[in-house]
C-alpha positions as CSV (number, residue, x, y, z in Angstrom):
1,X,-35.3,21.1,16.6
2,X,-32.1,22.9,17.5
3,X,-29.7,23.5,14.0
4,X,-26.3,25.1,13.8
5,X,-26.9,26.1,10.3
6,X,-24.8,23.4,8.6
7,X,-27.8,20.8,8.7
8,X,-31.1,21.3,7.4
9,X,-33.5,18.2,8.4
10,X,-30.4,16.4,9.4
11,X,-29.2,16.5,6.3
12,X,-25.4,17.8,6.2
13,X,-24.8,20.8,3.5
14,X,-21.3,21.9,3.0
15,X,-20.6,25.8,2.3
16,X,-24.7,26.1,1.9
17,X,-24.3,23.4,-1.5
18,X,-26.7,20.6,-0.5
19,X,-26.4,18.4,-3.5
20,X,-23.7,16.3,-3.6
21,X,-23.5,16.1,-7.2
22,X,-22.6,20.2,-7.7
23,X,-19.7,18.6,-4.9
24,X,-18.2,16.0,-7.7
25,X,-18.3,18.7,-9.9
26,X,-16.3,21.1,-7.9
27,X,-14.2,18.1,-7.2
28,X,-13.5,16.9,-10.6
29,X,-12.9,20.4,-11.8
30,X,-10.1,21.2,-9.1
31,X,-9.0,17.2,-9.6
32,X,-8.9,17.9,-13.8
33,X,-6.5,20.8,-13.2
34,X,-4.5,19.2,-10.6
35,X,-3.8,16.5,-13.5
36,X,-3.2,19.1,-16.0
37,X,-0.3,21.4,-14.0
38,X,1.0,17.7,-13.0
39,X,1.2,16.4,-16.6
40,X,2.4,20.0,-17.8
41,X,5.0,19.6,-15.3
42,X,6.1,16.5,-16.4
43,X,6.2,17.1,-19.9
44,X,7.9,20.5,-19.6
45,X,11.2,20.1,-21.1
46,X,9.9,17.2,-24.0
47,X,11.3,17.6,-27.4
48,X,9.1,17.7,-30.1
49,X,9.3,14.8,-32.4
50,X,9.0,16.7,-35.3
51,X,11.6,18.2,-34.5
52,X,14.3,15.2,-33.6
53,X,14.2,14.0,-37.1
């Protein structure tokens, strides 16, 4: 059987990572810190409440 060295017994692997749940990690991680510069950008310029009153 002929391969191009992204499949192993027809099975796809993506940058040589074969299970797919190290991929949701990798995912979630760059997702989590997406959110995070996305809220922190939001949320920049918020007063504190502490200091309102």
């Amino acid at each position: 059987m002929l391969t191009d060295g992204n499949t192993i017994n027809g099975d796809m692997k993506m940058l040589g990572i074969e299970d797919p749940q190290i991929w949701m990690a990798y995912l979630l991680s760059v997702a989590s810190a997406l959110g995070c510069i996305i809220y922190g950008l939001m949320h920049w310029n918020d007063k504190d409440p502490k200091e309102e009153s």
